[in-house]
ROMI-325906 format. One record per residue (C-alpha): residue number from 1; x, y, z. Coordinates in pm, 1 decimal, padded with zeros to 6 digits, always signed. Layout:
BEGIN
(rec NUM,(X,Y,Z))
...
END
This chain:
BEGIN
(rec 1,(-12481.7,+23042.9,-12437.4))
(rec 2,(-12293.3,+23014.7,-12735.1))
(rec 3,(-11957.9,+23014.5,-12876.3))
(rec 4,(-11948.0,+23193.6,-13172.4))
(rec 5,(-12221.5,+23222.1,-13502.4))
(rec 6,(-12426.9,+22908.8,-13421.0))
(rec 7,(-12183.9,+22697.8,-13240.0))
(rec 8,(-12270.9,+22547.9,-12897.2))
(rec 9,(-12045.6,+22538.9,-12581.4))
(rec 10,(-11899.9,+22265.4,-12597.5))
(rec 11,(-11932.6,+21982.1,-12321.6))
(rec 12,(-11562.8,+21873.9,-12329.6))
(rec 13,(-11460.8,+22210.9,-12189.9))
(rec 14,(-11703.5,+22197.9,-11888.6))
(rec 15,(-11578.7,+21798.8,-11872.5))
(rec 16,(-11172.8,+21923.7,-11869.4))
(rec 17,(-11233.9,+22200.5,-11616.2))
(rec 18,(-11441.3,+21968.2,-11388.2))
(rec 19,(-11171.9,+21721.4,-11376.9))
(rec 20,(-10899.0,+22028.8,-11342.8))
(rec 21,(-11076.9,+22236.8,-11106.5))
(rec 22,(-11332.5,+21923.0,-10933.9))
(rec 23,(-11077.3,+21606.3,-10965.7))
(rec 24,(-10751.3,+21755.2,-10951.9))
(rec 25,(-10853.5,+21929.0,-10592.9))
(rec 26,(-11008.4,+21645.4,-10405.2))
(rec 27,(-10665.8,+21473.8,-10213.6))
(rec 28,(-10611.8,+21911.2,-10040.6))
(rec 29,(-10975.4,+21899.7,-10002.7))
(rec 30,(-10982.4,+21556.9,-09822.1))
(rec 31,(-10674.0,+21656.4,-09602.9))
(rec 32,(-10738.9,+21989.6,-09462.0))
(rec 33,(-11111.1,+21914.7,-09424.1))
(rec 34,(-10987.2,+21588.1,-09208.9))
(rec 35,(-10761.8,+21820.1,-09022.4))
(rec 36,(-11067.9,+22052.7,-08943.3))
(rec 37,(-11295.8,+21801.0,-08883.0))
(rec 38,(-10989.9,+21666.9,-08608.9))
(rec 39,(-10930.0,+21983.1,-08476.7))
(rec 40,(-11312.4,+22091.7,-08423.6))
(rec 41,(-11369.6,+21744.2,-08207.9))
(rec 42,(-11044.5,+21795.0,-08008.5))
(rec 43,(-11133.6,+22166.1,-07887.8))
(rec 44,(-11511.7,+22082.6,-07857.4))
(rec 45,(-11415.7,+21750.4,-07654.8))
(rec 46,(-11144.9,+21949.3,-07447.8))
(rec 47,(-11409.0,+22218.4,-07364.9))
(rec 48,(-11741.3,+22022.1,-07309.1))
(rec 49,(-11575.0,+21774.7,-07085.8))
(rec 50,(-11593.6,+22058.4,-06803.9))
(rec 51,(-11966.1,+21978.6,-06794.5))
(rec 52,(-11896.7,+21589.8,-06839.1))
(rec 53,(-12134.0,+21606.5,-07179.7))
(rec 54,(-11862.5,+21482.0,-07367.8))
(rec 55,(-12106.0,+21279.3,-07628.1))
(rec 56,(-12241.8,+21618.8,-07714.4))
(rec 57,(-11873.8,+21659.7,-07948.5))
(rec 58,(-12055.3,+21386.9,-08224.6))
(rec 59,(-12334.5,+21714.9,-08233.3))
(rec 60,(-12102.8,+22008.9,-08258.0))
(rec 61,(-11909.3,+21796.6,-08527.6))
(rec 62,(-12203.1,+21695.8,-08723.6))
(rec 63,(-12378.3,+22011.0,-08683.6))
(rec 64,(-12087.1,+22267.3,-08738.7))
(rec 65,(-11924.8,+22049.9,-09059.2))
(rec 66,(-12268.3,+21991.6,-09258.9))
(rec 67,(-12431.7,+22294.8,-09217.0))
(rec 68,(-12136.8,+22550.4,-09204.0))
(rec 69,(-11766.0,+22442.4,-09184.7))
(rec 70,(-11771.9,+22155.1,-09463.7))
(rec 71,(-11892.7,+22419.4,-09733.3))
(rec 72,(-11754.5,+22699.0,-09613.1))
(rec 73,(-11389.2,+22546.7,-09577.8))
(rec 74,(-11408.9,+22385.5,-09946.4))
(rec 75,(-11520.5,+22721.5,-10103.5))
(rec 76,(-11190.7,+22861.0,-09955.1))
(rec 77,(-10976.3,+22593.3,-10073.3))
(rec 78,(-11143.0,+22605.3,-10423.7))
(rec 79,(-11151.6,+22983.2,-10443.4))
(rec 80,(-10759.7,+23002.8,-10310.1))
(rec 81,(-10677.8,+22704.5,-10576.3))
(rec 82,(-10916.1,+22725.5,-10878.9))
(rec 83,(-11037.1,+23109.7,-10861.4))
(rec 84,(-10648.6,+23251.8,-10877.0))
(rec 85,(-10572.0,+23004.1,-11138.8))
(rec 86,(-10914.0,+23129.3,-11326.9))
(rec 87,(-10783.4,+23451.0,-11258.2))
(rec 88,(-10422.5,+23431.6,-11389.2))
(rec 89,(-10547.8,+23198.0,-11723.6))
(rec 90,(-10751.2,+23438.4,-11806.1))
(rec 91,(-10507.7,+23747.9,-11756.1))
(rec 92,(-10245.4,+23589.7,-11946.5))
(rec 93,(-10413.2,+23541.9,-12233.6))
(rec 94,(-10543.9,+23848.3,-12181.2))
(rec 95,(-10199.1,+23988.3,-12198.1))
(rec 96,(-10081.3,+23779.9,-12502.2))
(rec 97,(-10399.4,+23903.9,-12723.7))
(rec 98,(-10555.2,+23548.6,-12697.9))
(rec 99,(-10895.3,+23685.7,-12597.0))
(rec 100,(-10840.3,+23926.7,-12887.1))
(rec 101,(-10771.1,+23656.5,-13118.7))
(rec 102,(-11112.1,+23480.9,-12997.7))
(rec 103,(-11307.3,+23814.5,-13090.7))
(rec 104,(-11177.2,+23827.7,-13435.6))
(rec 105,(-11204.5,+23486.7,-13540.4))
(rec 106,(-11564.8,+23545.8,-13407.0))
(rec 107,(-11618.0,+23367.5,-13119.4))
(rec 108,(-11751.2,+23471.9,-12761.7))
(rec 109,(-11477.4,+23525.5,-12513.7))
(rec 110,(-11732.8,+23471.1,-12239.3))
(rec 111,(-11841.1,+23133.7,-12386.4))
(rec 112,(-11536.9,+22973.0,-12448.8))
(rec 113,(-11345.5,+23103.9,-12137.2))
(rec 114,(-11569.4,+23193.2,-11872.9))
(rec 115,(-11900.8,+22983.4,-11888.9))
(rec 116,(-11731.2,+22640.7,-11894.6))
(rec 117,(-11557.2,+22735.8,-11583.8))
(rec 118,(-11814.9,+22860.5,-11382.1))
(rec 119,(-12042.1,+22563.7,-11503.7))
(rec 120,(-11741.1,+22329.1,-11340.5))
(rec 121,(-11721.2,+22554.1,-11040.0))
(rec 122,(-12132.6,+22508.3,-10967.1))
(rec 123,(-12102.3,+22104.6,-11044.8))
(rec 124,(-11779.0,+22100.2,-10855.0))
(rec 125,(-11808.9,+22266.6,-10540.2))
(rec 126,(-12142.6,+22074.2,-10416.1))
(rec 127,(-11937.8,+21746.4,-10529.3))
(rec 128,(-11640.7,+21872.7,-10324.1))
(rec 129,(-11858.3,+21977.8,-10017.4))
(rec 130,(-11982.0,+21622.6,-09972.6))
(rec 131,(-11628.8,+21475.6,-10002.4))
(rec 132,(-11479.9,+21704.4,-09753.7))
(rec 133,(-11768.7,+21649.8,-09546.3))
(rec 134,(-11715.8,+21293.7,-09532.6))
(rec 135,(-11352.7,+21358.7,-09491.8))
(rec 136,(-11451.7,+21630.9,-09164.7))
(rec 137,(-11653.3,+21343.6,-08971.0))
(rec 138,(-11387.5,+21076.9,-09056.6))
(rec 139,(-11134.7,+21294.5,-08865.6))
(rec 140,(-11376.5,+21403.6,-08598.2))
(rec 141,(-11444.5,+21042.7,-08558.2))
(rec 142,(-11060.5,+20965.9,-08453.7))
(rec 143,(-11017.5,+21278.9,-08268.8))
(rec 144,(-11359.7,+21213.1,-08022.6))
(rec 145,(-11221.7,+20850.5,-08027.4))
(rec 146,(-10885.1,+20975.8,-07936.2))
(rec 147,(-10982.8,+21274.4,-07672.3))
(rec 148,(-11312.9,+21120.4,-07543.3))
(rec 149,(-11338.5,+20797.7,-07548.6))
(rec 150,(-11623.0,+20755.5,-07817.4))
(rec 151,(-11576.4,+20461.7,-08043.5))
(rec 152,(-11635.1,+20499.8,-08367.5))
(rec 153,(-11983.6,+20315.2,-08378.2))
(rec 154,(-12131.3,+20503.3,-08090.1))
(rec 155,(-12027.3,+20829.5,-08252.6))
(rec 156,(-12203.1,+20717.3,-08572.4))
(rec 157,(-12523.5,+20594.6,-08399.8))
(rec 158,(-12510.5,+20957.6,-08185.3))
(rec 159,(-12469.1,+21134.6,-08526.2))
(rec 160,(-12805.7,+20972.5,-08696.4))
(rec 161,(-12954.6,+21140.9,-08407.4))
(rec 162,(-12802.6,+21489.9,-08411.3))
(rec 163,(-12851.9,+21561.1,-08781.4))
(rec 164,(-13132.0,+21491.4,-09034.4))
(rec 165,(-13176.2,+21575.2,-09446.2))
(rec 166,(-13154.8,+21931.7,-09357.9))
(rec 167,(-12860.5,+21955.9,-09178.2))
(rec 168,(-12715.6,+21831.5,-09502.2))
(rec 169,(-12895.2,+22033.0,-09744.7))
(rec 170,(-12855.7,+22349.5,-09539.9))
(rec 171,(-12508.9,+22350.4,-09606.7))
(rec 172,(-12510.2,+22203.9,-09978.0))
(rec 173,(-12769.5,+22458.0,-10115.1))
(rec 174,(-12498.6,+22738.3,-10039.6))
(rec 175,(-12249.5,+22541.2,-10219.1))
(rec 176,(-12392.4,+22675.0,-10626.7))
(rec 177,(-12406.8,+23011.8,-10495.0))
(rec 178,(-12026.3,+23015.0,-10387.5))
(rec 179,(-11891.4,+22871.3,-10651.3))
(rec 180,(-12088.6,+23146.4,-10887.2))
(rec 181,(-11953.9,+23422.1,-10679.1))
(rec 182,(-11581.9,+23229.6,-10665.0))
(rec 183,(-11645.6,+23205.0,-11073.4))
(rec 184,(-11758.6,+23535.0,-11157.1))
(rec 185,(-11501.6,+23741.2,-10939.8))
(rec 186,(-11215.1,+23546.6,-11073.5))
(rec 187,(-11287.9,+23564.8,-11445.0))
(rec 188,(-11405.7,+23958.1,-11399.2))
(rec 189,(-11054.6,+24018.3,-11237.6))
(rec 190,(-10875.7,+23812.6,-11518.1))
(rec 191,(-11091.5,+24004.0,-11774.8))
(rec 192,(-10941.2,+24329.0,-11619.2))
(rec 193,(-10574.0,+24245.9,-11752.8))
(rec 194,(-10473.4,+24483.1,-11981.1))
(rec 195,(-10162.6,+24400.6,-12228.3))
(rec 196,(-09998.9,+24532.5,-12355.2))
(rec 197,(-10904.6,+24602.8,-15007.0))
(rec 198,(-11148.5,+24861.8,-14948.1))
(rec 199,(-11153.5,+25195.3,-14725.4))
(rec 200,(-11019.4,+25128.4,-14405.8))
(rec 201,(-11116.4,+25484.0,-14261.3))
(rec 202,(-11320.8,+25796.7,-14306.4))
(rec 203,(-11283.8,+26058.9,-14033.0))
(rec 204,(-11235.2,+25814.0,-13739.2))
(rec 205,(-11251.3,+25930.9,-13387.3))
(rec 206,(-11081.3,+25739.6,-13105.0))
(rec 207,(-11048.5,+25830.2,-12719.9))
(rec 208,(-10939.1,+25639.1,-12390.0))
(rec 209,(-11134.9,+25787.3,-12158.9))
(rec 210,(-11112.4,+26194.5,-12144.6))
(rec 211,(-10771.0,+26123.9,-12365.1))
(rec 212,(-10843.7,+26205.7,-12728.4))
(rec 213,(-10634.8,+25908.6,-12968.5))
(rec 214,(-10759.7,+25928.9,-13310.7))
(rec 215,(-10909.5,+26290.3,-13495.1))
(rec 216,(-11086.0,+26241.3,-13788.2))
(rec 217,(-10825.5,+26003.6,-13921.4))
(rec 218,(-10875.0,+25918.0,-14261.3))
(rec 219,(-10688.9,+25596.2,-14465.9))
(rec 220,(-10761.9,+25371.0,-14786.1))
(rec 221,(-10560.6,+25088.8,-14863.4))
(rec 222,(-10610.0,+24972.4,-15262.8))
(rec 223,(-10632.2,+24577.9,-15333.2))
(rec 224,(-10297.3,+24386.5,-15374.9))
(rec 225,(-10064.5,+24638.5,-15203.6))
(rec 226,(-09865.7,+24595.7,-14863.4))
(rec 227,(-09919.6,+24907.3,-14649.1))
(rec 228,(-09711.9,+25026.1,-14367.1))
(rec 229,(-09832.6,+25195.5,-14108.0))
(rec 230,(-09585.6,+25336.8,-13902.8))
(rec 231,(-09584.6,+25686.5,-13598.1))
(rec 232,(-09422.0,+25747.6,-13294.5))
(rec 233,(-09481.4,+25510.2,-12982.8))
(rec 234,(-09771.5,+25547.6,-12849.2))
(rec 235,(-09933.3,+25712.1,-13131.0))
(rec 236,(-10228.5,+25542.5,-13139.8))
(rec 237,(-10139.6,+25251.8,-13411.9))
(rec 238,(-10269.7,+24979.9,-13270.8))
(rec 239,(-10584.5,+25214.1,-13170.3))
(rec 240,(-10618.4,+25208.3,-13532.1))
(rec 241,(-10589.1,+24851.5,-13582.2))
(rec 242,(-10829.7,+24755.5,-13260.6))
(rec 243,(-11066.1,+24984.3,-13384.9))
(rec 244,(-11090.4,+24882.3,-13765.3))
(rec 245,(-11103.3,+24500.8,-13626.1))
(rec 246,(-11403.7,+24611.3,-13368.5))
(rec 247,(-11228.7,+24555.1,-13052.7))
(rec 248,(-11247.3,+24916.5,-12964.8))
(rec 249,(-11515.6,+25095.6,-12969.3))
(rec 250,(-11498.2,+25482.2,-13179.5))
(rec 251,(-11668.3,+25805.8,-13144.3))
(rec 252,(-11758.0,+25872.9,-13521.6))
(rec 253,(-11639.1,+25833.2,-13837.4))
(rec 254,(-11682.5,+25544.0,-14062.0))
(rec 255,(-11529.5,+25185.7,-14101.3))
(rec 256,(-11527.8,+25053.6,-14425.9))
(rec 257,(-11403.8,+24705.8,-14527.4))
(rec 258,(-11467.2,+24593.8,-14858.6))
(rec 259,(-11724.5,+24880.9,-14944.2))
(rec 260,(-11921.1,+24760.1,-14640.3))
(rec 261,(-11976.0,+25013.4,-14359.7))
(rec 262,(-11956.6,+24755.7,-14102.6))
(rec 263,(-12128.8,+24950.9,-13852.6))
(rec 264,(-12438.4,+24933.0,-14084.9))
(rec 265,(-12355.4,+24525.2,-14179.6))
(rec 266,(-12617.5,+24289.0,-14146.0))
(rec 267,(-12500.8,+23974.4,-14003.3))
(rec 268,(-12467.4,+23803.7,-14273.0))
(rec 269,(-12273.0,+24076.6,-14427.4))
(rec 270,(-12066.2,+24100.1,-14111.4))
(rec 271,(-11962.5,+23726.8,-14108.4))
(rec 272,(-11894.9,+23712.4,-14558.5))
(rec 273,(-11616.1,+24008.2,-14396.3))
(rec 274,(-11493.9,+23828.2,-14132.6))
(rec 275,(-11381.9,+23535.4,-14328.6))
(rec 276,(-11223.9,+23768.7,-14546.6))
(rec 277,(-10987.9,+23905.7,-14280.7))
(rec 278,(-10704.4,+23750.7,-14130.0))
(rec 279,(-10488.9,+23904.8,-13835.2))
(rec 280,(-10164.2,+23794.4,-13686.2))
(rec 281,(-10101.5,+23988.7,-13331.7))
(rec 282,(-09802.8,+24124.3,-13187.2))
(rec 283,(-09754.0,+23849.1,-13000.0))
(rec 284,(-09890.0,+23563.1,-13207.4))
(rec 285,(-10196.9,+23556.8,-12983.4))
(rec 286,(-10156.4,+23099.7,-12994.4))
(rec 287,(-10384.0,+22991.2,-12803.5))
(rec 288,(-10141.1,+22834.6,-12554.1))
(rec 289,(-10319.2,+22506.3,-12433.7))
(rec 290,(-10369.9,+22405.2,-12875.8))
(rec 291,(-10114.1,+22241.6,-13051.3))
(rec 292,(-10032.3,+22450.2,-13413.9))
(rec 293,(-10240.4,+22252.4,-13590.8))
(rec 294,(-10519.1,+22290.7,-13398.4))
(rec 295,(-10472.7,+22651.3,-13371.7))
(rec 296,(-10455.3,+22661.8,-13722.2))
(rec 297,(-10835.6,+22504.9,-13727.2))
(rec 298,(-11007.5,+22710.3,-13537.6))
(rec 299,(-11122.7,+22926.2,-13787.9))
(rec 300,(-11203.6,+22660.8,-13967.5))
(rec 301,(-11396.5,+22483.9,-13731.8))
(rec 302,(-11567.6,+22775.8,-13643.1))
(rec 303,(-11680.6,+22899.1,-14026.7))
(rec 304,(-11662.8,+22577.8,-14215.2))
(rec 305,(-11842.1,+22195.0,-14222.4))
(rec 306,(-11555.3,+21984.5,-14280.1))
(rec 307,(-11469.7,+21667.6,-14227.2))
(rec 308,(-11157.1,+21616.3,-13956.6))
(rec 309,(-10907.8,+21469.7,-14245.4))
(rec 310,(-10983.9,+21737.1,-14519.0))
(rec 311,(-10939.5,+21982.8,-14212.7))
(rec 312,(-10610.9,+21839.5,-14113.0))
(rec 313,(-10480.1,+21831.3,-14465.4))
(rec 314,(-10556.2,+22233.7,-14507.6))
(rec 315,(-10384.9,+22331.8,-14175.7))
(rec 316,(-10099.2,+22135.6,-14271.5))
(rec 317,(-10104.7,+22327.6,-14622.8))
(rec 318,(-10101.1,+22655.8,-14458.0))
(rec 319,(-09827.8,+22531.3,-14202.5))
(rec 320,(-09626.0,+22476.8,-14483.2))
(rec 321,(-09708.8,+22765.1,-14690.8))
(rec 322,(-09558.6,+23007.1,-14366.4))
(rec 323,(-09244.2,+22785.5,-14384.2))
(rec 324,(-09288.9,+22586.6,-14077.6))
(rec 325,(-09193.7,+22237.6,-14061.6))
(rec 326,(-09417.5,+21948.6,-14073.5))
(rec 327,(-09374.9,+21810.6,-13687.8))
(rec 328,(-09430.9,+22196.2,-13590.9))
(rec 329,(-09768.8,+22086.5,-13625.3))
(rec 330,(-09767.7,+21898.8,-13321.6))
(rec 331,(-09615.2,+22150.1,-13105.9))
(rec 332,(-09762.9,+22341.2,-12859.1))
(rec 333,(-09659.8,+22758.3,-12848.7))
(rec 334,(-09450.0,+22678.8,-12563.2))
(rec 335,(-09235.3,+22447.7,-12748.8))
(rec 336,(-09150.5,+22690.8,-13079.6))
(rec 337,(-08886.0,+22962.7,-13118.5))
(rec 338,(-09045.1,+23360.1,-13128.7))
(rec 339,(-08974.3,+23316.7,-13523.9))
(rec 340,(-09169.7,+23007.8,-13527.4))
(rec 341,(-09485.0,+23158.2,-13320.7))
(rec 342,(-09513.2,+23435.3,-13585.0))
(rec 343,(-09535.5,+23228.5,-13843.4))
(rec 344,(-09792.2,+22951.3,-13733.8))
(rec 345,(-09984.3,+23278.6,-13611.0))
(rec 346,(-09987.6,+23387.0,-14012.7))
(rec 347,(-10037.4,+23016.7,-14078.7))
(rec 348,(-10375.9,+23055.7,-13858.9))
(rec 349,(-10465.7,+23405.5,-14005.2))
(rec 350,(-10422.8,+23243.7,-14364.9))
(rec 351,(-10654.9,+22929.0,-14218.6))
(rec 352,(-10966.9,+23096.5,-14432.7))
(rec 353,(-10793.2,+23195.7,-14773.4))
(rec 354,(-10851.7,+23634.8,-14648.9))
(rec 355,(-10877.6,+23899.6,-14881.9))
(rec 356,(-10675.5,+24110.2,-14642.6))
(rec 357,(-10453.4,+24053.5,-14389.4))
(rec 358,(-10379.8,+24270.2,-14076.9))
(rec 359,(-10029.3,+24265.4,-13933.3))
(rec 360,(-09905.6,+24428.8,-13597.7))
(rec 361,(-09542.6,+24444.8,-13543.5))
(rec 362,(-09503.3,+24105.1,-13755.8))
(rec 363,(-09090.8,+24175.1,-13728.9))
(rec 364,(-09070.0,+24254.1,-13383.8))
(rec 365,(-08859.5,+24075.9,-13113.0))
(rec 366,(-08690.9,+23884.2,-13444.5))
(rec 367,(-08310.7,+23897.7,-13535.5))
(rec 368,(-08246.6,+24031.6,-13847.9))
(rec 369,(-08197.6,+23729.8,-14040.6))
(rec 370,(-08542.9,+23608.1,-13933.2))
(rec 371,(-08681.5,+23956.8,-13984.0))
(rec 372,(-08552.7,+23937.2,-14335.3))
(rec 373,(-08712.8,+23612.0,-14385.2))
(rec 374,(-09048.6,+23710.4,-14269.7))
(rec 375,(-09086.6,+24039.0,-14469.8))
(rec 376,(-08957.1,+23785.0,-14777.0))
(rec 377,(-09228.9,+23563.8,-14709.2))
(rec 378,(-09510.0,+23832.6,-14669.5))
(rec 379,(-09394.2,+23958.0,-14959.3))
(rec 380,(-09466.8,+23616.4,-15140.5))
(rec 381,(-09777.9,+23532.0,-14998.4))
(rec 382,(-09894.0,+23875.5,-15133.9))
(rec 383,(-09775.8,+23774.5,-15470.4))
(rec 384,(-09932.2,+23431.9,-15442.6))
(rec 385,(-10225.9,+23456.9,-15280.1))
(rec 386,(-10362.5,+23800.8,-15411.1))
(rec 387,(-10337.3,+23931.0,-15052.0))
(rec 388,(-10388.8,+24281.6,-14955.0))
(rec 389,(-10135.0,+24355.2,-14648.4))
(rec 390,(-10201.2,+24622.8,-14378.1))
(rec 391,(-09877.8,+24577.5,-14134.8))
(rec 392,(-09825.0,+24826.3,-13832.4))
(rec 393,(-09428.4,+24821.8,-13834.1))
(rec 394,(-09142.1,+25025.1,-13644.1))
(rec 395,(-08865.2,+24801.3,-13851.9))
(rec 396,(-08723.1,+25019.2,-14147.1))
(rec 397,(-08597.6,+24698.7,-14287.8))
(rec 398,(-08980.9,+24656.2,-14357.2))
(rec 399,(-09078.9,+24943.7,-14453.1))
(rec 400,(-08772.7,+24950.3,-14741.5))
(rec 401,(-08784.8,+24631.8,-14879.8))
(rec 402,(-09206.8,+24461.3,-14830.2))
(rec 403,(-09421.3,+24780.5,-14848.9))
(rec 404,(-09592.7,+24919.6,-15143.5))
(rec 405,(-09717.8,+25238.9,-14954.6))
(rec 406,(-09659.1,+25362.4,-14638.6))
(rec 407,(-09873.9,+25593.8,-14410.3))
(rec 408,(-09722.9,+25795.8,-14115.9))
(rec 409,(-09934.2,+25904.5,-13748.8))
(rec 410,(-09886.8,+26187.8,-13646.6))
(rec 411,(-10095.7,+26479.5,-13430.8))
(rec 412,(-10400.9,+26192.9,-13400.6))
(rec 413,(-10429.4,+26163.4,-13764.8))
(rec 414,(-10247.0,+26111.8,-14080.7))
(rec 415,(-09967.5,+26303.0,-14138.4))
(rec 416,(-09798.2,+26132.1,-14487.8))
(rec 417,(-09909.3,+25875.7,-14665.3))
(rec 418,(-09708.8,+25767.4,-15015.6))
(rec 419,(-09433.0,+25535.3,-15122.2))
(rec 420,(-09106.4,+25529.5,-14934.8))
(rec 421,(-08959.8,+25819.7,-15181.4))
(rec 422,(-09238.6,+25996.9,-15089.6))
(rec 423,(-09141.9,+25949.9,-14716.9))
(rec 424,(-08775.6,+26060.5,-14814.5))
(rec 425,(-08944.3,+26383.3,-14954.0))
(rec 426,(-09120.6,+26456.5,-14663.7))
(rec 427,(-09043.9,+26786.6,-14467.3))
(rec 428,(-09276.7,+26677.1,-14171.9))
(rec 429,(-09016.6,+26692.6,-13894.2))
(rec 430,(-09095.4,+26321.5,-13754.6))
(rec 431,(-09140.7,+26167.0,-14120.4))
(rec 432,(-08754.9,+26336.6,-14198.9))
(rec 433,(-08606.7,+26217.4,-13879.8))
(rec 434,(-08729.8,+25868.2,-13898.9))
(rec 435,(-08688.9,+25815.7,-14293.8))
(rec 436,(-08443.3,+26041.4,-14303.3))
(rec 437,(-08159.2,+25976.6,-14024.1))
(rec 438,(-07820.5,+25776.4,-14021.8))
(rec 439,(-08038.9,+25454.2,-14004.1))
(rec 440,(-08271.3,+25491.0,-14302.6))
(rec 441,(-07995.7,+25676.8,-14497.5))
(rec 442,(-07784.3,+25339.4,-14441.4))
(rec 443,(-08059.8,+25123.1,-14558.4))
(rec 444,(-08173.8,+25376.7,-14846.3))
(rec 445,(-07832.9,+25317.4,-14999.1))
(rec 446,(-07807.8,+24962.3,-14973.8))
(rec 447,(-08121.7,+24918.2,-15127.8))
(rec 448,(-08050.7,+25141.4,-15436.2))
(rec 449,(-07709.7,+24951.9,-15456.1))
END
């Protein structure tokens, strides 16, 4: 299994989810399977002292916890415990484009996510199953002590007799299989979540099941300029951006990036475009459990040889370079303001030094001073850096002051595409109402003032 292009899972993972999922669960797993083991001796004792064979309750115990109980009870516990947390990790960052983020900085969801857990889950469970079986016959041995008068050493000598290696084994061997089933369930359920340069586009068709999106849309975006793309919600603009980025699949039509039909790309070809391509999600997409500076590194770490030191030293360029300040690096996403998430997101998205970098809703969920300030620095790092911009936007703050062109969606396709007089031009009923009303004529003046 691998990660990404060439890079191996790696073992810490598998060690961190053992000790969350393995370590973490052991003091439940040793009560309740104490409590069973208790509660299996008392009713056995109560019930098989009708017939006076009350040293048969070491056999039922024995029998009953190592064969079927001991395994089955911890698989519960673990599915109940680990499986919903699987299940919700998974989901969420699901929800906050994470997984999306993984995909296009080129490594394998199902690598990094899902096979460390369910290698934990098959080491963990068989581990677990021997503690709670342990902890099952220590409470069976007070209980038979307790209800039938069976000391402790008599109940052990009894038990050699009772069980053998495959009493044992009978119940461990199911313990892999459990945990695989526990594993793959969880992370299919989390994987269910929904959330919310060159040519870009030649005659791209997009659907959603029977629902048609995209028509033979058609878009270009020219080196050095900051598009907007703006259209009515639900429109199908972040179709468009999914779909140029290869996280949703199209119909026909071509991608182009760079003068590369990627559909056609070798590999090679496809990974020279993905280090030219940067993305910052609606949401940031931080990778919630990484501190800023490491989230700035993935990329790195995933395309580049670097030493650790020359690798900290870029991310803390690029942290800069967004604005952020210098102990932001240490933070984790939980810890920074919605202002400060967008911008170690571009920080992350600038990690490789792109040719192009995609923007959804960069402005959004921002007050306007902050919105100001981040369509100021796009508009630098442009300038700078030599980027080419491509920014899905609603925010006519945006779309008047940082863009170059702007294209409008409309009717599945294309509708206008020009600069923001153009847009005033416009007779297209939604291009005049939007560029056009009480809003836009506000900001139209201030601008020319």
């Amino acid at each position: 299994m691998k990660l990404g292009r060439g890079h191996a899972v790696n073992p810490a993972a598998i060690f961190n989810q053992i000790d969350r999922m393995g370590v973490g669960a052991i003091p439940v797993v040793v009560l309740m399977s104490a409590i069973v083991g208790a509660i299996v001796a008392q009713q056995g004792a109560y019930q098989l002292s009708y017939f006076g064979a009350n040293i048969f309750v070491v056999d039922l115990v024995g029998v009953l916890i190592l064969r079927e109980l001991g395994v089955l009870m911890t698989a519960i516990m673990l599915a109940g415990r680990s499986g919903s947390a699987i299940t919700a990790e998974i989901g969420s960052m699901k929800m906050r484009e994470e997984v999306d983020a993984l995909k296009v900085i080129g490594l394998n969801p199902i690598g990094v996510l899902v096979f460390p857990r369910l290698v934990a889950l098959v080491i963990g469970l068989p581990c677990l199953t021997i503690i709670a079986n342990f902890a099952a016959l220590g409470g069976g041995i007070v209980a038979a002590w307790l209800y039938s008068d069976i000391p402790p050493a008599a109940f052990i000598d009894r038990l050699r007799v009772a069980i053998d290696l495959s009493t044992i084994f009978a119940g461990l061997i199911k313990a892999p299989f459990m945990a695989l089933i526990i594993g793959i369930i969880a992370s299919v359920e989390g994987m269910k979540v929904g959330g919310s340069a060159e040519s870009l586009g030649l005659d791209v068709t997009v659907a959603i099941g029977d629902k048609l999106i995209l028509d033979k849309l058609s878009l270009d975006i020219k080196r050095g300029e900051i598009l907007g793309f703006v259209g009515a919600s639900g429109a199908g603009k972040s179709v468009l951006l999914r779909t140029i980025l290869g996280l949703m699949p199209k119909q026909s039509g071509t991608i182009s990036l760079f003068g590369v039909d990627v559909d056609k790309a070798s590999d090679a070809d496809r990974l020279r475009i993905d280090m030219r391509l940067g993305v910052l999600f609606q949401h940031g997409a931080l990778f919630s459990a990484l501190t800023v500076l490491e989230n700035v590194q993935v990329p790195m770490r995933e395309y580049l040889d670097l030493p650790k030191a020359l690798m900290d030293e870029l991310a803390m360029l690029k942290i800069e370079l967004v604005g952020l300040p210098t102990d932001a690096a240490q933070k984790f996403p939980s810890e920074l303001s919605g202002g400060m998430i967008k911008r170690a997101a571009l920080a992350r998205a600038l990690a490789l030094d792109p040719d192009i970098v995609f923007l959804d809703e960069p402005t959004s969920g921002l007050d306007p001073i902050s919105a100001a300030e981040f369509d100021e620095l796009v508009v630098k790092l442009r300038d700078t850096m030599d980027l080419t911009v491509y920014m899905v936007t609603h925010d006519l703050d945006t779309l008047f002051t940082a863009c170059d062109h702007v294209a409008v969606l409309g009717k599945k396709r294309v509708l206008v595409e020009g600069t923001i007089d153009d847009m005033l031009k416009s007779d297209e009923p939604w291009v005049k109402s939007y560029f056009r009303g009480k809003r836009a004529r506000q900001l139209d003046l201030a601008a020319r003032a």
